[in-house]
Backbone as CSV, one residue per row, in Angstrom:
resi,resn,N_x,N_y,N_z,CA_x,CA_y,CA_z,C_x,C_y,C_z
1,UNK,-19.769,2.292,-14.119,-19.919,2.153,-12.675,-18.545,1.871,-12.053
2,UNK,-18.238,2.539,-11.021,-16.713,2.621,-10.681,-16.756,0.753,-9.297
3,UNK,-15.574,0.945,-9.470,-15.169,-0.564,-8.685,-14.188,-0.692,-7.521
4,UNK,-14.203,-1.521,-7.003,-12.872,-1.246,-5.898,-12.350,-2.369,-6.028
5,UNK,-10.878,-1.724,-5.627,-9.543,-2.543,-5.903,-9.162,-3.258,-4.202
6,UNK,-8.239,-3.829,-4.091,-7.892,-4.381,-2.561,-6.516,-4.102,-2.893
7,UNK,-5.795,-3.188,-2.043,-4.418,-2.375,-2.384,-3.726,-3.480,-0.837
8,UNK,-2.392,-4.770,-1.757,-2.350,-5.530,-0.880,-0.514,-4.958,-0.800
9,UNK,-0.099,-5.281,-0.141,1.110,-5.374,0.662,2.371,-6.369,-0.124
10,UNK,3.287,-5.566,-1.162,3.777,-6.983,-1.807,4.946,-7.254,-1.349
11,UNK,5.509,-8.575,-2.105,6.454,-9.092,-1.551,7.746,-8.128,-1.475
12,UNK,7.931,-8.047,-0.320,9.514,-6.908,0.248,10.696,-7.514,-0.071
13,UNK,11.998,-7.285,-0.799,13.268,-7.985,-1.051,12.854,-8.874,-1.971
14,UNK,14.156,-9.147,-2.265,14.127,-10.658,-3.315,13.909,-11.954,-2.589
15,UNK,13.425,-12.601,-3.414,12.719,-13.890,-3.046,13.678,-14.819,-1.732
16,UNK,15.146,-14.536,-2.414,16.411,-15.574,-0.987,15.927,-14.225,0.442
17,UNK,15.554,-12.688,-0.235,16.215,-11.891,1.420,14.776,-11.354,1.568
18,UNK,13.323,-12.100,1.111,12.006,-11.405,1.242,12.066,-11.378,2.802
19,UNK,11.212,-10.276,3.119,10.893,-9.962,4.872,9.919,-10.404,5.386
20,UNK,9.785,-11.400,6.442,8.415,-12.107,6.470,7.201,-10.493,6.842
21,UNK,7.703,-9.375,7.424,6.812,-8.421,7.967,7.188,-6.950,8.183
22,UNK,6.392,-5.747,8.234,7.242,-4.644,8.034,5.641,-3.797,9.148
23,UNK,6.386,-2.310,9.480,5.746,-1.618,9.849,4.875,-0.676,8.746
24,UNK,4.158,0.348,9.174,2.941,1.014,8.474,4.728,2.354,9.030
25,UNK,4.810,2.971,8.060,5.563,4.467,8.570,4.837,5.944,8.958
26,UNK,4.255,5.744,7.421,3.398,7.045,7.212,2.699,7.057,5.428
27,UNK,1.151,7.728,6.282,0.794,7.637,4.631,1.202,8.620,3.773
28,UNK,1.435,8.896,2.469,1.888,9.604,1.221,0.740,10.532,0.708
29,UNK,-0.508,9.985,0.732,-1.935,10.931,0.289,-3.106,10.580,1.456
30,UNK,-4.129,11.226,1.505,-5.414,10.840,2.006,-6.762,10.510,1.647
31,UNK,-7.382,9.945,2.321,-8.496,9.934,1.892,-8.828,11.103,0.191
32,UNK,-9.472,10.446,-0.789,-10.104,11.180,-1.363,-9.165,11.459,-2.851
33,UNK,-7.845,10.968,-2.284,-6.889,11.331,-3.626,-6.918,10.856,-4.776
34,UNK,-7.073,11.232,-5.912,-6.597,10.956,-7.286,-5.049,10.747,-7.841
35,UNK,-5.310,8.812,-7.918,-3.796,8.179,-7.843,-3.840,8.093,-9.699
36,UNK,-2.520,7.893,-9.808,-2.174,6.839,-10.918,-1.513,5.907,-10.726
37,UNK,-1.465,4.280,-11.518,-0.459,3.949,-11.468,0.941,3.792,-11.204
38,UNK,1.134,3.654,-9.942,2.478,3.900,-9.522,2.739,4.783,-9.083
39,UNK,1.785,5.955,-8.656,1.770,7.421,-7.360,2.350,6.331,-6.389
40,UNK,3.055,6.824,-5.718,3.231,6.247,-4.036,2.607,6.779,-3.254
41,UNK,2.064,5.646,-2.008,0.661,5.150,-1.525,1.185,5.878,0.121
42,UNK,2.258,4.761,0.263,2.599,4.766,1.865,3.705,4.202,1.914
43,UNK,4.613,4.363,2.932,5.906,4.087,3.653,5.744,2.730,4.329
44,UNK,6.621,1.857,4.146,6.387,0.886,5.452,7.930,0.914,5.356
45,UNK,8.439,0.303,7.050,9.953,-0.001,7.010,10.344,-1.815,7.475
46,UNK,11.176,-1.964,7.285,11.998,-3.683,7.954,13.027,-3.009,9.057
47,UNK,13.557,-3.929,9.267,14.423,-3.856,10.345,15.830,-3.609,9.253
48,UNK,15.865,-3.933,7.992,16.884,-3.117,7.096,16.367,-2.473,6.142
49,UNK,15.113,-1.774,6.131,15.378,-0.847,4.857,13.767,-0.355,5.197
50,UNK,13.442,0.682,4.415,12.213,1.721,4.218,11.810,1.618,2.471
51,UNK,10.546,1.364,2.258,10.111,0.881,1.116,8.585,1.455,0.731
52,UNK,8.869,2.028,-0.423,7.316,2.667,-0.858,6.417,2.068,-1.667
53,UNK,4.991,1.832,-1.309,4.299,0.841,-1.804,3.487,2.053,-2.947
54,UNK,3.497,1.669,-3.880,2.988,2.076,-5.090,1.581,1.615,-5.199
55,UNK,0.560,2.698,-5.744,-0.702,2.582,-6.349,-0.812,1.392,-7.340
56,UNK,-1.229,0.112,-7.576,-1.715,-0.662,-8.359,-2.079,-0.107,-9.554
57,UNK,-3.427,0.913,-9.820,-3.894,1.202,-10.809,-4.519,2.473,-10.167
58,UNK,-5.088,3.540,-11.728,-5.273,4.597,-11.292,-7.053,4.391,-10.528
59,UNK,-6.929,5.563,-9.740,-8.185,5.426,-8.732,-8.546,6.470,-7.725
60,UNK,-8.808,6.550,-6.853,-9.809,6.987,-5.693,-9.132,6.596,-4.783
61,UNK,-8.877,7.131,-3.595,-8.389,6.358,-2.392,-9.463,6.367,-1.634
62,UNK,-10.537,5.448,-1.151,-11.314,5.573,-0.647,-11.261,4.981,0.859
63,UNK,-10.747,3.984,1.113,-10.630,4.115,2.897,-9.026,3.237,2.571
64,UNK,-8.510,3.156,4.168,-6.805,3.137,4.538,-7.385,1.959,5.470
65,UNK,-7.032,1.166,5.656,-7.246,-0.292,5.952,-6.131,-0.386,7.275
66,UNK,-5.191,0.323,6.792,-4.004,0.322,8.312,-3.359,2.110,8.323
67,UNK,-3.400,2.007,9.933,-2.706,3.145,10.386,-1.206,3.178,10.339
68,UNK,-0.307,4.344,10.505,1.173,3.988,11.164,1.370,3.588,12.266
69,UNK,2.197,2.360,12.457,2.913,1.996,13.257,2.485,0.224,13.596
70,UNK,0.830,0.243,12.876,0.829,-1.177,12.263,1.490,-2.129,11.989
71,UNK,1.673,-3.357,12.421,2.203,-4.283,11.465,1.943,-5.222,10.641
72,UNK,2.396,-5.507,9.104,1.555,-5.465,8.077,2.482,-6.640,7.173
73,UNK,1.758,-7.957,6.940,3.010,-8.876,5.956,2.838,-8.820,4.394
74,UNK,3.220,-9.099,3.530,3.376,-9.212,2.200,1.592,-9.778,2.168
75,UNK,0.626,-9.331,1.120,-0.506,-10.056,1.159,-1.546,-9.158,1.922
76,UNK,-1.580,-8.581,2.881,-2.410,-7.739,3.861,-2.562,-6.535,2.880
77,UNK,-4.096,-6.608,3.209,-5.029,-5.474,2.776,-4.696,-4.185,3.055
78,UNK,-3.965,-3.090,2.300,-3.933,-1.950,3.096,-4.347,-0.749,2.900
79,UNK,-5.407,-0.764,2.107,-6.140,-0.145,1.639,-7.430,-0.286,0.331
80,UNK,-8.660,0.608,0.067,-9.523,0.494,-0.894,-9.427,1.109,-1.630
81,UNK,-9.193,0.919,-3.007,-8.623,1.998,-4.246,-10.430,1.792,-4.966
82,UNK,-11.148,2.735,-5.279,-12.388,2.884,-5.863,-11.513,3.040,-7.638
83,UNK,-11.989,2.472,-8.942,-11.085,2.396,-9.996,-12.389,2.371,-10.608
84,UNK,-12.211,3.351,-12.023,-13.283,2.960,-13.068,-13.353,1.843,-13.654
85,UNK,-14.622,1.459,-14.351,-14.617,0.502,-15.161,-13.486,0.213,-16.372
């Protein structure tokens, strides 16, 4: 029976230069895609840099939790990854 994942938002920079918050850019796949491990998900940017958030585990992309242009902190839900048992 397949399961869902909570695809969260991780910590941006190193721990002294982490970003308290970043924008949504653009998504990488849609609805419906077959990820693996570490496919890239979506774009978000800081006010110094553009950063690609990687698939957790392999899965389903089943709904997108945030649009572009969102703003989104380390921890925030940004999507539902459906994952087999």
């Amino acid at each position: 029976m397949p399961k869902t994942l909570e695809v969260t938002l991780p910590s941006l920079g190193d721990d002294g230069d982490a970003v308290s918050s970043a924008f949504v850019s653009m998504w990488l796949v849609g609805i419906g895609a077959t990820l693996r491990a570490g496919d890239d998900l979506l774009e978000v940017n800081t006010d110094k840099a553009a950063f690609v958030v990687p698939c957790p585990a392999d899965g389903v992309l089943c709904e997108m939790r945030v649009r572009p242009e969102d703003e989104v902190r380390p921890g925030d839900v940004l999507a539902i990854l459906e994952t087999a048992d």
